[in-house]
C-alpha positions in Angstrom: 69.0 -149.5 14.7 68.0 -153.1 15.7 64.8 -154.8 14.6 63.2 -157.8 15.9 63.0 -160.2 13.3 60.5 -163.2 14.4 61.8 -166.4 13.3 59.6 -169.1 11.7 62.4 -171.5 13.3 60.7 -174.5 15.0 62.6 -176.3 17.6 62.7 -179.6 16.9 62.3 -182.4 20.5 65.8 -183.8 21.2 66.6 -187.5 21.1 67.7 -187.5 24.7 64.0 -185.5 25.5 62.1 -188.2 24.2 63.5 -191.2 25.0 63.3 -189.9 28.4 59.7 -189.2 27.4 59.2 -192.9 26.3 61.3 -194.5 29.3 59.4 -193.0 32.0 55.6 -193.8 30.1 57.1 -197.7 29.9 57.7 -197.4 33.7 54.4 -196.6 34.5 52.2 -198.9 31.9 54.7 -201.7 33.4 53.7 -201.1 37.1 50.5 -201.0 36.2 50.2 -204.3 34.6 52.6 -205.6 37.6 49.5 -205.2 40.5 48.8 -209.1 41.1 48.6 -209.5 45.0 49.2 -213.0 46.4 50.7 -213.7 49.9 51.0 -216.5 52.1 50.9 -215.9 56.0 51.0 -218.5 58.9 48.7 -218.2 61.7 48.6 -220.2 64.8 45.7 -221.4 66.9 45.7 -222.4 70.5 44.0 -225.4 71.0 44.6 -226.5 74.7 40.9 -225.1 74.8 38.9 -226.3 72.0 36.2 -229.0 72.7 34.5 -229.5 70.0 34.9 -229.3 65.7 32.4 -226.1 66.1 34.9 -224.6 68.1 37.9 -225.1 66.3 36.1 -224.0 63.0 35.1 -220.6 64.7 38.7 -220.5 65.9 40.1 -221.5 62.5 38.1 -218.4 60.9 39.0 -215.9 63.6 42.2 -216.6 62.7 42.1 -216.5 59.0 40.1 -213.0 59.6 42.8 -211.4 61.6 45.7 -212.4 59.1 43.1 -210.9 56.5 42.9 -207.7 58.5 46.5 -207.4 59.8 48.8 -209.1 56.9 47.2 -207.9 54.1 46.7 -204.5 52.5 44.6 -205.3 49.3 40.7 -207.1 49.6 41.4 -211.0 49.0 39.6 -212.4 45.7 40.8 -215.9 47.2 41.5 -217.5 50.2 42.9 -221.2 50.5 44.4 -222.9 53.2 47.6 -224.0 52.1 49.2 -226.3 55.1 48.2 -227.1 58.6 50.8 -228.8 61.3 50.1 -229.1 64.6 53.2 -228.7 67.6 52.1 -229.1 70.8 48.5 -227.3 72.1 49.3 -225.2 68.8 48.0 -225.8 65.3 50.1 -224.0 62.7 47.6 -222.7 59.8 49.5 -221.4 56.3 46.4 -219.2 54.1 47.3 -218.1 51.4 45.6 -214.4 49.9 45.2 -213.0 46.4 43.9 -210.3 44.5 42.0 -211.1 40.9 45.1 -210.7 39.0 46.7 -213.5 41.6 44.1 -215.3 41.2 44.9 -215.2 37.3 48.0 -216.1 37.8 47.6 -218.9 40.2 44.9 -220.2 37.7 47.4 -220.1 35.1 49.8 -221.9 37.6 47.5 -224.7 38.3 47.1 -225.8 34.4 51.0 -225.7 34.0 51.3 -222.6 31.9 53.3 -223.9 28.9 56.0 -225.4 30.8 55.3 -229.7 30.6 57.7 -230.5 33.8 55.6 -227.9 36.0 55.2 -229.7 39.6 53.0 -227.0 40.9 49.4 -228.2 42.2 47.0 -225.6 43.2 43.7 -226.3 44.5 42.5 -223.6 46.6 39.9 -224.3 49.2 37.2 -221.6 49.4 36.8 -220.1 53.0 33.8 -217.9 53.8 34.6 -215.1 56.0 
């Protein structure tokens, strides 16, 4: 006759298991630290009828609140106007968007991070909307 015997046996995790384990929690700590949002879109505005300053103000921030709505997917910490260039009854208007974390980073940007030969000049202009 056959008994059960219970065994006081404990499985120990294999290697393979864990690192596994370890690799996929580094994956997700690493993505979450990776969430800093910046983007620059161009916009156009038609100026053939604009009269006045006034009117190519409201123009300029109709246009910087449509890119918000339709270029972006995250709420804009910043907002700078990064280039304008005007062709023909168009002016060409480059805004540049970030999150906090860009905004960080483009902080950390503008005081030349630890690198002496950095080029990089960034003074955003602040753009109610």
């Amino acid at each position: 006759m056959t008994s059960l015997r219970l065994s006081t046996y404990h499985h120990r995790l294999s290697p393979i298991l864990v690192a596994g384990f370890a690799f996929f929690i580094a994956m997700f700590l690493v993505a979450s630290l990776a969430a800093a949002h910046v983007v620059q879109v161009t916009t156009a505005i038609d100026i053939a009828d604009v009269k006045s300053p006034h009117e190519f103000e409201r123009a300029l921030q109709a246009a910087v609140e449509q890119a918000a709505n339709e270029a972006i997917a995250f709420e804009p910490t910043v907002v700078a106007l990064t280039g304008v260039r005007v062709i023909g009854d168009r002016v060409l208007v480059g805004v540049l968007f970030a999150d906090d974390a860009g905004k960080e980073m483009l902080e950390g940007l503008g005081q030349g991070g630890d690198d002496a030969t950095n080029d990089v000049d960034v003074r955003p202009t602040k753009i109610d909307i």
